[in-house]
C-alpha positions in Angstrom: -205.8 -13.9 -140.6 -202.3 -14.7 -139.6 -200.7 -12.6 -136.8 -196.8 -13.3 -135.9 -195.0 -13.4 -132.7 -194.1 -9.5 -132.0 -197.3 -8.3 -134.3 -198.9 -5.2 -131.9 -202.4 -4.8 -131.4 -203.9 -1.0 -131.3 -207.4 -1.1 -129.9 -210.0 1.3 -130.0 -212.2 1.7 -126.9 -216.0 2.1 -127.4 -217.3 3.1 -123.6 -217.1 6.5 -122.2 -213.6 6.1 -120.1 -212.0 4.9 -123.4 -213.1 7.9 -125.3 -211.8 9.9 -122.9 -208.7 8.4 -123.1 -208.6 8.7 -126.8 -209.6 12.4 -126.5 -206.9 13.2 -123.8 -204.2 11.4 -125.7 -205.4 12.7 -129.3 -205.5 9.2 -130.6 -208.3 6.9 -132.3 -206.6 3.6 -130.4 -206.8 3.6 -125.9 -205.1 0.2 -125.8 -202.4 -1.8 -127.2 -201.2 -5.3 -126.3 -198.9 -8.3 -127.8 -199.7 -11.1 -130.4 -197.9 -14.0 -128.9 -198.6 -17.7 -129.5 -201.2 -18.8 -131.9 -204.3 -16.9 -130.8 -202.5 -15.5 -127.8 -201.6 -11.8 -126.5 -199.3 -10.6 -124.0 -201.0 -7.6 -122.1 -200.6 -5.0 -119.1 -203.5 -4.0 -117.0 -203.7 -2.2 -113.5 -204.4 -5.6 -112.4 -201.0 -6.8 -113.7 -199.1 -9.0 -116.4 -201.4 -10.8 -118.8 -201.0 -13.5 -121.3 -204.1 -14.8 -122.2 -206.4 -15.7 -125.5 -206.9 -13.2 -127.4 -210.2 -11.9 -126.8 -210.2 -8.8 -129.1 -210.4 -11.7 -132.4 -214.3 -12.2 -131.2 -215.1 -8.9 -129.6 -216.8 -6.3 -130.9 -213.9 -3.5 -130.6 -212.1 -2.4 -133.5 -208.2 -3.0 -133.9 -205.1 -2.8 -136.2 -202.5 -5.3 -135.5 -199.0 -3.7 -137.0 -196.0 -5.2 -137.5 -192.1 -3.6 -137.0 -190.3 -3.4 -140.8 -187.3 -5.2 -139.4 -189.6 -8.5 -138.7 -190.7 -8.8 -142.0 -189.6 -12.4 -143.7 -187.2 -10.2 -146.2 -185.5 -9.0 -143.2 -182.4 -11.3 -142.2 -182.1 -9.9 -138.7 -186.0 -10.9 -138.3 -185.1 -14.3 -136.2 -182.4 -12.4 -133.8 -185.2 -10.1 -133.0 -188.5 -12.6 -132.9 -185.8 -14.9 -130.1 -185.6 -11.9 -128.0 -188.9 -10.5 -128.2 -190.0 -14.4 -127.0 -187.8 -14.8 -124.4 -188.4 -11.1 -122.9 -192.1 -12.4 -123.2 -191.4 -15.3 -121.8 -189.2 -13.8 -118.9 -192.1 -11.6 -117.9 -194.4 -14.8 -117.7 -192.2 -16.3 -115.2 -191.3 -13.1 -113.2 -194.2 -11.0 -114.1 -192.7 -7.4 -114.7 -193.3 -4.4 -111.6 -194.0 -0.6 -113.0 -193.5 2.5 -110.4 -196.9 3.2 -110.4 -196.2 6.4 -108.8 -194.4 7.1 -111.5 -197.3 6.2 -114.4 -199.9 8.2 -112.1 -197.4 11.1 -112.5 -197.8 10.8 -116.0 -201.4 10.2 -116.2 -202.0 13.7 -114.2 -199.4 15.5 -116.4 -201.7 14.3 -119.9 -204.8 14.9 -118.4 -203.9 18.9 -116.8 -201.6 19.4 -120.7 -205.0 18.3 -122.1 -207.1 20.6 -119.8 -209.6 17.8 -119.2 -210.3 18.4 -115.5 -212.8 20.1 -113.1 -211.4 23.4 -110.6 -213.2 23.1 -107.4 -212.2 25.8 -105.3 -209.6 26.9 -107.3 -207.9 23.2 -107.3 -207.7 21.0 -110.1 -209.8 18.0 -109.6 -209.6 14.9 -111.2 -212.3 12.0 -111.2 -210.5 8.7 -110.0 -211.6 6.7 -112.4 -210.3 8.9 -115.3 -206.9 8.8 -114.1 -207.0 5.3 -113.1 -207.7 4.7 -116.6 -205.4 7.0 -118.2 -202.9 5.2 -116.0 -203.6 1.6 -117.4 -203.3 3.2 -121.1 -199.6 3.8 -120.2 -199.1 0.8 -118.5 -200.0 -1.2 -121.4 -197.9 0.6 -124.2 -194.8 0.8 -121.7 -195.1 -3.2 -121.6 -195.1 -3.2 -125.2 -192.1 -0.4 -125.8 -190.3 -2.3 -123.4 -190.7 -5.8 -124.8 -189.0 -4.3 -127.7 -186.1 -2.4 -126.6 -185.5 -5.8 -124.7 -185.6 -7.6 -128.3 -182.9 -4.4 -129.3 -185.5 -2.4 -131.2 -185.7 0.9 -129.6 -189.3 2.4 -130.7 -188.8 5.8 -128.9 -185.0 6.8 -128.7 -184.2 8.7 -125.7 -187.3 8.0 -124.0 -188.1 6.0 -121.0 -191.0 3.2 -121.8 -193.5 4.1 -118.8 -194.1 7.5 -120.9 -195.1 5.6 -124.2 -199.1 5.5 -125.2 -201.1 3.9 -127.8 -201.2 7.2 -129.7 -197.4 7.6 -129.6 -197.5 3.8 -131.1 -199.8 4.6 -133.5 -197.8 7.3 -134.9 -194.8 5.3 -136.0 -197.5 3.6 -138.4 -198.3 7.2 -139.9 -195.6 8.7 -143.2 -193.6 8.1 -146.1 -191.5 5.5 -144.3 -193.1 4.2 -141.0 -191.5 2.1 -138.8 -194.7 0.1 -138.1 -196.5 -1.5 -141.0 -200.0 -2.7 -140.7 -201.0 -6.4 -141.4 -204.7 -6.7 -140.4 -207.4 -4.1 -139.5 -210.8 -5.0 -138.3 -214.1 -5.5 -140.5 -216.0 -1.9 -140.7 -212.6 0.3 -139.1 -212.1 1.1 -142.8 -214.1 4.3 -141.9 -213.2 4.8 -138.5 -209.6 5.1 -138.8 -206.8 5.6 -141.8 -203.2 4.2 -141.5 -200.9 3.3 -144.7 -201.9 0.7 -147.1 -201.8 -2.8 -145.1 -198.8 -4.9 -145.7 -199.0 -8.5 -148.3 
């Protein structure tokens, strides 16, 4: 397999806070992250910025790794693009990037009470921790990823702010006649997990 600089990962979670996640945000994918250098990703996490090895080539979860039509070889803007999305990269490795985590939280709450995924307890919503500490991350790592490429001048989600982007929302721009995302690699056995257009030669 031969990811590029720019390539997105979709991954699909197989422990119960992941399918959760997947189930509040209608999506098959609870995580998305960066192909960056040979073998490496760029990632967000409640723990921070990460650019690391790429641990999902030798895990066991299933992933698509998708690829924006404008960075395709044939393109002749592909370079301008690929030297922005690196240096944003790049910039966020030296001065690792902040988030108003207030803000995601926010967020987090407004998906899980739209999806109606919570306990009342005396007439109060309730909300495990854990849930929306993970429903938090999920945003957190597809803002880092919408945000690299609005850096790079590619604006996935006019009119939107970044921090409000999840994996299902990337996912989508793979889906229809003319997707913005193309895929370039799936996973063994997602075949019948998950459907997406035709990959990409």
């Amino acid at each position: 397999m031969s990811f590029q600089y720019g390539d997105i990962i979709l991954v699909h979670g197989d422990n119960i806070i992941s399918e959760a996640i997947q189930h509040l945000t209608n999506s098959f994918f609870s995580h998305a992250a960066l192909c960056t250098d040979p073998g490496k990703i760029a990632e967000m996490t409640r723990f921070g910025f990460k650019y690391q090895e790429n641990h999902y080539l030798s895990g066991s979860r299933p992933y698509v790794v998708l690829r924006h039509r404008w960075l395709f070889q044939h393109n002749p803007g592909r370079f301008h693009y690929l030297f922005r999305i690196r240096e944003t990269v790049e910039s966020y490795r030296k001065n690792p990037p902040g988030y108003d985590y207030f803000e995601i939280l926010y967020q987090a709450v407004k998906i899980i009470l739209n999806r109606e995924d919570h306990l009342a307890g005396d007439g109060e919503h309730y909300i495990p921790f854990s849930l929306l500490m993970a429903v938090s991350e999920r945003l957190i790592c597809s803002a880092l990823v919408d945000a690299v490429y609005y850096s790079a001048g590619i604006d996935l989600f006019p009119n939107r702010v970044s921090k409000h982007t999840t994996p299902a929302d990337i996912a989508s721009l793979a889906i229809g006649h003319n997707p913005v995302l193309l895929e370039v690699y799936r996973s063994p056995g997602i075949e019948k997990l998950y459907v997406l257009n035709p990959p990409q030669g």
